[in-house]
MMTF fields as JSON, N, C-alpha, C and O atoms, coordinates in Angstrom:
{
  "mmtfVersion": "1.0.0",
  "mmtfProducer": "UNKNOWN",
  "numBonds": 407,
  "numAtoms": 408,
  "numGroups": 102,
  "numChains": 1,
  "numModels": 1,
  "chainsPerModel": [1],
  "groupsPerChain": [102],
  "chainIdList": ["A"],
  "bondAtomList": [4, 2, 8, 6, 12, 10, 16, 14, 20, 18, 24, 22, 28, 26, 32, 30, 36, 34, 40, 38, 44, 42, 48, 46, 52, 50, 56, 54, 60, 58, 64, 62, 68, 66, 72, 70, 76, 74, 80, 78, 84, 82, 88, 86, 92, 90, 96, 94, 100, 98, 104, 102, 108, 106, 112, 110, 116, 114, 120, 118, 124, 122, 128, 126, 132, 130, 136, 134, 140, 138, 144, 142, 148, 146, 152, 150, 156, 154, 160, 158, 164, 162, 168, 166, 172, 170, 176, 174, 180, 178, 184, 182, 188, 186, 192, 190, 196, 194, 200, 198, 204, 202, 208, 206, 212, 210, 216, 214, 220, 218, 224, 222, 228, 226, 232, 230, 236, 234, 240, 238, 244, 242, 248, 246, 252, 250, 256, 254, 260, 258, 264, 262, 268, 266, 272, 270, 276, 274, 280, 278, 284, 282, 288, 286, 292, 290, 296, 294, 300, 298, 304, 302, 308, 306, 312, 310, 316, 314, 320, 318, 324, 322, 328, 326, 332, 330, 336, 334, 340, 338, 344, 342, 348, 346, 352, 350, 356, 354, 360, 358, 364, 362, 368, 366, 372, 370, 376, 374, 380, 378, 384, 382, 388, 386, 392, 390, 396, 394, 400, 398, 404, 402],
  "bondOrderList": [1, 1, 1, 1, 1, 1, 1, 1, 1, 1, 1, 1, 1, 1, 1, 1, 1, 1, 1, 1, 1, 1, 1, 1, 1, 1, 1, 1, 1, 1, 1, 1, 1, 1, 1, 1, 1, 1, 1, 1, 1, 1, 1, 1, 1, 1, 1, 1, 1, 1, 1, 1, 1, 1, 1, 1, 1, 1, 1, 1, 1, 1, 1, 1, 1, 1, 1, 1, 1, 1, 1, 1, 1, 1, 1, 1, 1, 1, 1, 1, 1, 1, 1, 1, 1, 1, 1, 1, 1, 1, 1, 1, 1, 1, 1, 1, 1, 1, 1, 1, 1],
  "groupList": [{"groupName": "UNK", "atomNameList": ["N", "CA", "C", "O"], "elementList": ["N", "C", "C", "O"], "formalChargeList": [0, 0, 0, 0], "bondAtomList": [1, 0, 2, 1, 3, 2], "bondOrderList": [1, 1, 2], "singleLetterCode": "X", "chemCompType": "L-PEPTIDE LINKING"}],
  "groupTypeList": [0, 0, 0, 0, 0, 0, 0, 0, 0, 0, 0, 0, 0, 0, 0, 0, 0, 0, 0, 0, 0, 0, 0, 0, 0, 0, 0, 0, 0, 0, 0, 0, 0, 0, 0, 0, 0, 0, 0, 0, 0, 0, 0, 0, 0, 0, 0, 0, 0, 0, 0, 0, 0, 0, 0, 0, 0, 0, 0, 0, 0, 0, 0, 0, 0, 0, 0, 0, 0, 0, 0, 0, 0, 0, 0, 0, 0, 0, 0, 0, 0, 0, 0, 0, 0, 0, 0, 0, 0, 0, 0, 0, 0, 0, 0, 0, 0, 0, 0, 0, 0, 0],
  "groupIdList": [1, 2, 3, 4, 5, 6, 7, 8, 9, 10, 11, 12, 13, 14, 15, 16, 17, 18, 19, 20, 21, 22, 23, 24, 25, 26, 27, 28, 29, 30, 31, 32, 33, 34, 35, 36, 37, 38, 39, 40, 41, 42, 43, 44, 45, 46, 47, 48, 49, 50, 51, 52, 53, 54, 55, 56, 57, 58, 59, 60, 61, 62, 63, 64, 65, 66, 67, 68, 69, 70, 71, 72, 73, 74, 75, 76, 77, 78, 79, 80, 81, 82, 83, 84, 85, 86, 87, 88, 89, 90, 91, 92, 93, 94, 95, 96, 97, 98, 99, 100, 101, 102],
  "secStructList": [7, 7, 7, 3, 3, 1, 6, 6, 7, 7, 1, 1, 3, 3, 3, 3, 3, 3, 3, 3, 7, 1, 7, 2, 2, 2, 2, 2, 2, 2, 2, 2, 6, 6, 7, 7, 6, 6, 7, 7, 3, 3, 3, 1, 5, 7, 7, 1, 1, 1, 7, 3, 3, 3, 3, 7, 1, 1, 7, 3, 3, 3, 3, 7, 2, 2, 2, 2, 6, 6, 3, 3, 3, 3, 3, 7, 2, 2, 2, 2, 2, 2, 2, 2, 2, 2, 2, 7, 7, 1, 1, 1, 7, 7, 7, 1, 7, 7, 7, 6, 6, 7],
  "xCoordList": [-8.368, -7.426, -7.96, -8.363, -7.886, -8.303, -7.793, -6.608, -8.008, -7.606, -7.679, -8.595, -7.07, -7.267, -6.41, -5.558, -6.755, -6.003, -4.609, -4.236, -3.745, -2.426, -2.267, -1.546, -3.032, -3.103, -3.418, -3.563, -3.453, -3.551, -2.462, -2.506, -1.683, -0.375, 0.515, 0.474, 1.427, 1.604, 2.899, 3.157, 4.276, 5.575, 6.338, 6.404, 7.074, 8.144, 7.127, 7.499, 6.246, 5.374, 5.402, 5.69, 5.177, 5.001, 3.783, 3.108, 3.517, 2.319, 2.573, 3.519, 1.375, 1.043, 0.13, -0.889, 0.397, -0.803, -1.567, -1.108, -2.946, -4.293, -5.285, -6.127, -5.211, -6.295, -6.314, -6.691, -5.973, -6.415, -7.515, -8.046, -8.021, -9.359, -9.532, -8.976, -9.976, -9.539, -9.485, -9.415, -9.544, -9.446, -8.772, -7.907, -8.969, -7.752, -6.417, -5.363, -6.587, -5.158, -4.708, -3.486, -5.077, -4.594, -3.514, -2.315, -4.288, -4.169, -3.042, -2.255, -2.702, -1.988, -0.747, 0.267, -0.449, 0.421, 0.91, 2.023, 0.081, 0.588, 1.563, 2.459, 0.752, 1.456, 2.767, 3.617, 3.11, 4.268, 4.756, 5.704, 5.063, 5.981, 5.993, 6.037, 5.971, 5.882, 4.881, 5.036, 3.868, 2.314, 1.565, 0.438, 2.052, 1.068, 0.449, 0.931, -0.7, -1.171, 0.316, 1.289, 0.013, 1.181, 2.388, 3.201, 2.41, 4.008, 4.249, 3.813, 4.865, 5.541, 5.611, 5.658, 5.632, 5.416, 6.222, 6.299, 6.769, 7.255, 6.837, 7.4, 5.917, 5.922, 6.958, 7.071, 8.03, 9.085, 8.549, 9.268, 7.536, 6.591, 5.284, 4.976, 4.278, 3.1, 2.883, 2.726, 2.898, 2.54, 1.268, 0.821, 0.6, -0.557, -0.389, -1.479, 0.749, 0.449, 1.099, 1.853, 0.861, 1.883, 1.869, 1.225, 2.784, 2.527, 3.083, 4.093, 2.641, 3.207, 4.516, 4.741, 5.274, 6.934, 6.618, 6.343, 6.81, 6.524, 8.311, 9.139, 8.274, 9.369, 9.04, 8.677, 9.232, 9.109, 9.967, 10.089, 10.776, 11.624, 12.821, 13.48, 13.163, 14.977, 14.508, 15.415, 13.234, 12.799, 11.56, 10.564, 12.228, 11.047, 10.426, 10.956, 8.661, 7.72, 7.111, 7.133, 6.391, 5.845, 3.953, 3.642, 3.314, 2.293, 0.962, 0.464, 0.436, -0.322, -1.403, -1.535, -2.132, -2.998, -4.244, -4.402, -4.876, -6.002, -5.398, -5.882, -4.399, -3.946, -3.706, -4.379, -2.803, -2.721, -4.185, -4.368, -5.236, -6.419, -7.002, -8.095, -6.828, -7.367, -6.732, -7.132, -5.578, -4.457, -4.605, -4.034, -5.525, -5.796, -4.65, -4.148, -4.443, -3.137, -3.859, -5.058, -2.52, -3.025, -1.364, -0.371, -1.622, -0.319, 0.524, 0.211, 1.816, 2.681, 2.988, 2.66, 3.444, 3.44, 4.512, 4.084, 5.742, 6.544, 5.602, 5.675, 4.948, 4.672, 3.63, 3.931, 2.68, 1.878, 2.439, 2.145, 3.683, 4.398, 4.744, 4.767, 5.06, 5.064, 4.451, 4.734, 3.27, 2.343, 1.769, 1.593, 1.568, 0.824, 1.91, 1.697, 3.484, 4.625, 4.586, 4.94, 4.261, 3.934, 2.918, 3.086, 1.509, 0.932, -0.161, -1.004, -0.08, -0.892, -2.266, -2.558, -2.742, -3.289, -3.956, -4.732, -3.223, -3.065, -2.153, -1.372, -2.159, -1.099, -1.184, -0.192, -2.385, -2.852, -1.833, -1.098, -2.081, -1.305, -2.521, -2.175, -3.616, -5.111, -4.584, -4.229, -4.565, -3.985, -4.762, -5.989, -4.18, -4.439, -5.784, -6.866, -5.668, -6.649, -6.469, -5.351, -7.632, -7.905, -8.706, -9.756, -7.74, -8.658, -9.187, -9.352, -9.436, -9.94, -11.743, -12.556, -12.057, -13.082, -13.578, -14.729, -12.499, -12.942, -12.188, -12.093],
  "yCoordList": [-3.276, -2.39, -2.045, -2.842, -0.631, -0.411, -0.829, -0.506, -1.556, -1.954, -0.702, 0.119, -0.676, 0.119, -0.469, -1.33, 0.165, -0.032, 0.103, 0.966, -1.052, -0.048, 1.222, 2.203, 0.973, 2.175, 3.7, 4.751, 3.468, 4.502, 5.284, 6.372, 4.373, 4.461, 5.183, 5.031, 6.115, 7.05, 6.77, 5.968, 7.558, 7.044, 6.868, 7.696, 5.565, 5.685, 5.232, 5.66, 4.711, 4.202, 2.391, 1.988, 1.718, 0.468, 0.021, 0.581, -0.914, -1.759, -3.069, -3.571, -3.873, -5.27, -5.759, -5.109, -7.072, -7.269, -8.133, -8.885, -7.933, -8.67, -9.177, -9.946, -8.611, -9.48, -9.02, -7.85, -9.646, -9.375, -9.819, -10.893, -8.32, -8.682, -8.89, -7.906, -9.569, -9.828, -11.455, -12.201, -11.688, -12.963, -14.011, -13.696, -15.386, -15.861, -15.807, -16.001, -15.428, -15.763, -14.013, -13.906, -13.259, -12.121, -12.872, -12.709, -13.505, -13.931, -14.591, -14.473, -15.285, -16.35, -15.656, -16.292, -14.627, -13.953, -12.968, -13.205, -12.132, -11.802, -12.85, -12.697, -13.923, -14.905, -15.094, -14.523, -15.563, -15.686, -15.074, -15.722, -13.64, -12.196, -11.897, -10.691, -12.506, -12.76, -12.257, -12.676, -11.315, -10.905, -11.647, -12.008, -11.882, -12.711, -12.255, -11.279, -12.836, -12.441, -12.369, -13.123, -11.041, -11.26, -10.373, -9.654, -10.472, -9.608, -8.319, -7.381, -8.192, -6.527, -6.154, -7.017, -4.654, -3.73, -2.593, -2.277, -1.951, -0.829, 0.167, 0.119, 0.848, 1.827, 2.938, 3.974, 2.418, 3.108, 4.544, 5.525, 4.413, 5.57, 5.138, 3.971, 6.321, 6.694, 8.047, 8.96, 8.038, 9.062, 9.395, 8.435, 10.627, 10.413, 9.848, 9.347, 9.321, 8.591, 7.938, 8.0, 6.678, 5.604, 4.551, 4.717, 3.428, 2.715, 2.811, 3.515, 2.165, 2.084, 1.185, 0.437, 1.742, 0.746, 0.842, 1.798, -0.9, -1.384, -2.097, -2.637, -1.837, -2.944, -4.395, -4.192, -5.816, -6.515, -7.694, -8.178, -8.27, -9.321, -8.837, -9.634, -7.553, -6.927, -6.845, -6.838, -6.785, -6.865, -5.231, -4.763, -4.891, -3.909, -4.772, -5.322, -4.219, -4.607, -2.997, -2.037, -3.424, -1.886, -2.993, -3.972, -2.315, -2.348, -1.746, -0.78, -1.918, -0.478, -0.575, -1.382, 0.535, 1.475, 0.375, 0.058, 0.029, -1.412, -2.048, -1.895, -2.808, -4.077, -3.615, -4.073, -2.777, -1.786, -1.259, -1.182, -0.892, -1.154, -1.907, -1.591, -3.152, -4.333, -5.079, -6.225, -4.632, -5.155, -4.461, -3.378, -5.073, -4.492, -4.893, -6.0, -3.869, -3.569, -3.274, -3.045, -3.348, -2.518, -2.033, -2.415, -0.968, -0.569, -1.413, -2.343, -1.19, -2.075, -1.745, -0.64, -2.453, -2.14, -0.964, -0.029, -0.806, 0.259, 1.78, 2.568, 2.021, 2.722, 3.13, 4.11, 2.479, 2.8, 3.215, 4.27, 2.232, 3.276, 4.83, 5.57, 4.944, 6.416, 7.214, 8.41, 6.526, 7.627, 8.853, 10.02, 8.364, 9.607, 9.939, 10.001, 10.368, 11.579, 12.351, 13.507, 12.17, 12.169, 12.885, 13.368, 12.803, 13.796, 13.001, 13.724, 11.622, 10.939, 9.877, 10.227, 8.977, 8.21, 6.841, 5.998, 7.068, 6.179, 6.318, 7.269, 5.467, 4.847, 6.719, 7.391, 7.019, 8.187, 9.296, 10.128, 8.978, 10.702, 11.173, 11.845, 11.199, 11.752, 12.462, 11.677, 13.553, 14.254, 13.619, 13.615, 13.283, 12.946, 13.837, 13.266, 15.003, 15.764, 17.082, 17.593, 17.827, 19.364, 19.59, 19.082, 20.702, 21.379, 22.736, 23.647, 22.753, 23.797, 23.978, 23.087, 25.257, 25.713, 25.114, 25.002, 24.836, 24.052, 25.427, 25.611],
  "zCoordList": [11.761, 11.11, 9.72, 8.873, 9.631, 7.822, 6.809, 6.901, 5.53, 4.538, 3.341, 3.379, 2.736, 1.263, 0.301, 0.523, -1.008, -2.232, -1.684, -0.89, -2.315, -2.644, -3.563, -3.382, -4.475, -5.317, -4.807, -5.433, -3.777, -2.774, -1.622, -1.047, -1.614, -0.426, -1.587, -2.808, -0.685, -0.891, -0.654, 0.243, -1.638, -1.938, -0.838, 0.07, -0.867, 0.737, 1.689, 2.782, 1.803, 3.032, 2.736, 1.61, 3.509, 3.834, 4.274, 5.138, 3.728, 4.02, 3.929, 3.321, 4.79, 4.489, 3.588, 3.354, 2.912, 1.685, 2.548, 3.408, 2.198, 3.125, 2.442, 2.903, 0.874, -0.061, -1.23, -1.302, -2.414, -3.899, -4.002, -3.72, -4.709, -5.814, -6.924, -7.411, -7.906, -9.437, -9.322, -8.345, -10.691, -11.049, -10.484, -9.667, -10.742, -10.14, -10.758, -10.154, -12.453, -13.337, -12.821, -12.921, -12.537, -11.636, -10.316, -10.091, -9.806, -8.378, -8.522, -7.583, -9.457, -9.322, -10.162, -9.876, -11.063, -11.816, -9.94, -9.47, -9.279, -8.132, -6.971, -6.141, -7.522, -6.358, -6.891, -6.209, -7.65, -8.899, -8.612, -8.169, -8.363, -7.896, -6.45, -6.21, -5.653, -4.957, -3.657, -2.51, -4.049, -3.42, -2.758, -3.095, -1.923, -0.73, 0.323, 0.898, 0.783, 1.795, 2.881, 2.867, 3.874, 5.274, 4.274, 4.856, 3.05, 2.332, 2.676, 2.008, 3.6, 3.268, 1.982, 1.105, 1.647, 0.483, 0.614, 1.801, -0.024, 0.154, -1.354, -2.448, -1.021, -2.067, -2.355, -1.699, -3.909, -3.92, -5.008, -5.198, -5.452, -6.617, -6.486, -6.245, -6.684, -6.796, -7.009, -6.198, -8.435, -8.706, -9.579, -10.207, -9.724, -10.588, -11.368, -11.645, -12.424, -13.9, -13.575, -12.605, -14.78, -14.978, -13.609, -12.573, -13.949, -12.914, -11.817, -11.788, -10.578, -8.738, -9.311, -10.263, -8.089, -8.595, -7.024, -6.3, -6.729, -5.435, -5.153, -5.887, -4.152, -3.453, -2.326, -1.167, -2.882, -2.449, -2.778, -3.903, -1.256, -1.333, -2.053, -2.721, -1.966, -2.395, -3.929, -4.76, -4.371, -5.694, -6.217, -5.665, -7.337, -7.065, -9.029, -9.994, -8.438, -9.638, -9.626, -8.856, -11.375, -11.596, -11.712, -12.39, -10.882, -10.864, -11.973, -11.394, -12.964, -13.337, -12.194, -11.274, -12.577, -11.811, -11.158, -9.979, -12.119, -12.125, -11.269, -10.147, -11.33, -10.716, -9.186, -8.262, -9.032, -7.29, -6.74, -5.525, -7.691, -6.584, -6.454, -5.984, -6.686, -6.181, -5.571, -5.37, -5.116, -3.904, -2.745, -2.619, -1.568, -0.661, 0.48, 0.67, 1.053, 2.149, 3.457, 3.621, 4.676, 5.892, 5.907, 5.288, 6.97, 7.634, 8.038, 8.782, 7.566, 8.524, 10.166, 10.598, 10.806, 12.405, 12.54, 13.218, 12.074, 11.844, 11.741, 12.683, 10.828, 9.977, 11.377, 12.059, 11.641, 12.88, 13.747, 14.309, 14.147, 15.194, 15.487, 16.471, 13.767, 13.952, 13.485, 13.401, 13.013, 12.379, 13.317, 12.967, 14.382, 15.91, 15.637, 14.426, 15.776, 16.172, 14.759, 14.994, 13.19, 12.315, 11.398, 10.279, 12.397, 12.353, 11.089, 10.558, 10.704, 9.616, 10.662, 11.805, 10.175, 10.388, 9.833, 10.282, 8.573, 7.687, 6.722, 6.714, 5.892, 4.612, 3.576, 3.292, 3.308, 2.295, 2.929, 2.397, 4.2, 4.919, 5.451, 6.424, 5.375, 6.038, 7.589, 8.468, 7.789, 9.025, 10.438, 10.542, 11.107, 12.523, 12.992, 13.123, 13.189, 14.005, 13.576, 13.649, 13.046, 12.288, 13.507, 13.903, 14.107, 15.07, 14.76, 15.57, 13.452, 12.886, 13.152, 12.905, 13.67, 14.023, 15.605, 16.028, 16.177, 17.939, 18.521, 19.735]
}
């Protein structure tokens, strides 16, 4: 399954957390808030500026920019489910299939 930044997932989508990169006093300030490997995520903002406002555990945190790309995610199983009726193929939104020029 593909991993990417959270800093990448795109508002209102869900993901799973699968690996921080960064320090351990990073690692361990994520763990503290509750960022664990296996955590559901809910990206409640992402927008070009300023920080990701994540939802996790009925809790929302503001992420800055640095810290969300080195929080690597996958799709949650939901989110896969409906990504084919949807028309995405990942967390970004990246379109399923451009049948442009076939």
């Amino acid at each position: 399954m593909e991993r990417l930044p959270l800093g990448l997932v795109k508002s209102g989508l869900t993901a799973v957390i699968r690996d921080i990169h960064g320090s351990e006093h990073l690692k361990q300030e994520l763990l503290e808030q509750g960022l664990v490997d296996g955590c559901r995520v809910k990206v409640v903002k992402n927008d070009t500026g300023g920080p990701l406002i994540i939802s996790v555990n009925d809790t929302r945190l503001a992420l800055g920019r640095g810290v969300a790309l080195q929080v690597l995610v996958e799709e949650a199983d939901s989110i896969k489910k409906f990504s084919h009726e949807l028309g995405i193929t990942n967390l970004c939104g990246t379109a399923l299939c451009k049948e442009v020029g076939k």
